[in-house]
C-alpha positions as CSV (number, residue, x, y, z in Angstrom):
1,X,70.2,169.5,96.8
2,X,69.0,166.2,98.0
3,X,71.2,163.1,99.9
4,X,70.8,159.8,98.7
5,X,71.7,157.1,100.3
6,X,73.1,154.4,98.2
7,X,74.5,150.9,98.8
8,X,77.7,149.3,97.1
9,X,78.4,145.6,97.1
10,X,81.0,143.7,95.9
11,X,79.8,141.6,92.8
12,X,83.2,139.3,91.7
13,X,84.1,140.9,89.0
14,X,82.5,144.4,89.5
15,X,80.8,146.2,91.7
16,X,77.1,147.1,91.5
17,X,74.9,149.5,93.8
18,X,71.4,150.6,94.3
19,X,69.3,153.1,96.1
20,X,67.2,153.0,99.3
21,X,64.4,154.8,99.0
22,X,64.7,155.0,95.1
23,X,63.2,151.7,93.4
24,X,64.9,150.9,90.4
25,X,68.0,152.8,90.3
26,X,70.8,150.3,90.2
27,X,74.3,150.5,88.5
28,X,77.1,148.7,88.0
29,X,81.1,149.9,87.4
30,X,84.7,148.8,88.0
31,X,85.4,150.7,91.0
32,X,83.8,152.6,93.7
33,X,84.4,155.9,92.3
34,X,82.7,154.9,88.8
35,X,79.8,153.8,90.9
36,X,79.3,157.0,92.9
37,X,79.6,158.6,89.0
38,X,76.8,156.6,87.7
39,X,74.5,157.6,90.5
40,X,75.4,160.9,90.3
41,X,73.9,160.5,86.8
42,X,70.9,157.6,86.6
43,X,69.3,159.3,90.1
44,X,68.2,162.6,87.9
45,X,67.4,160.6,85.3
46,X,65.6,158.3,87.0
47,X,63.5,161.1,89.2
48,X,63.2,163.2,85.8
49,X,61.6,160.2,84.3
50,X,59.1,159.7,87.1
51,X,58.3,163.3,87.5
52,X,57.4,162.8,83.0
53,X,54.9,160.0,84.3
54,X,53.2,161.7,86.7
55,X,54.5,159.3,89.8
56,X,54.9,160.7,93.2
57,X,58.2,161.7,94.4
58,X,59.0,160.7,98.1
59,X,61.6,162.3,100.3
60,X,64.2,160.2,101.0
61,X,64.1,158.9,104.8
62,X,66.4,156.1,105.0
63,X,67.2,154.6,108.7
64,X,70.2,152.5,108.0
65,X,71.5,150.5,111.2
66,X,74.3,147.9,111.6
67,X,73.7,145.3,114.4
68,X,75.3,142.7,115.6
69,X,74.4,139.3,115.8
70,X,75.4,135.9,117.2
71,X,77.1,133.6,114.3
């Protein structure tokens, strides 16, 4: 098994998410929990499709920070 890291945002009406480290994996659903369904679902996909194409798979090694800043 293999952790993703995944980032949700807020888009007005919906929310949508991507994956760091993943290029091109996004989805979009009504609430958080449909979002973390979808990636459950588009990441195989998605890895399965590049594994069909011959691309290299990289292991995930997100560093994700949260700083502060003067504004």
């Amino acid at each position: 098994m293999t952790e993703y890291t995944i980032v949700i945002e807020d888009a007005g009406t919906n929310f949508a998410a991507y994956v760091i480290g993943l290029d091109g994996v996004i989805t979009t659903g009504q609430s958080i929990a449909e979002i973390i369904e979808n990636m459950r679902e588009a990441i195989p996909f998605h890895i399965e499709g590049m594994r069909l194409s011959g691309n290299e798979l990289l292991e995930p090694m997100p560093i994700v920070k949260t700083i502060q800043v003067v504004s």
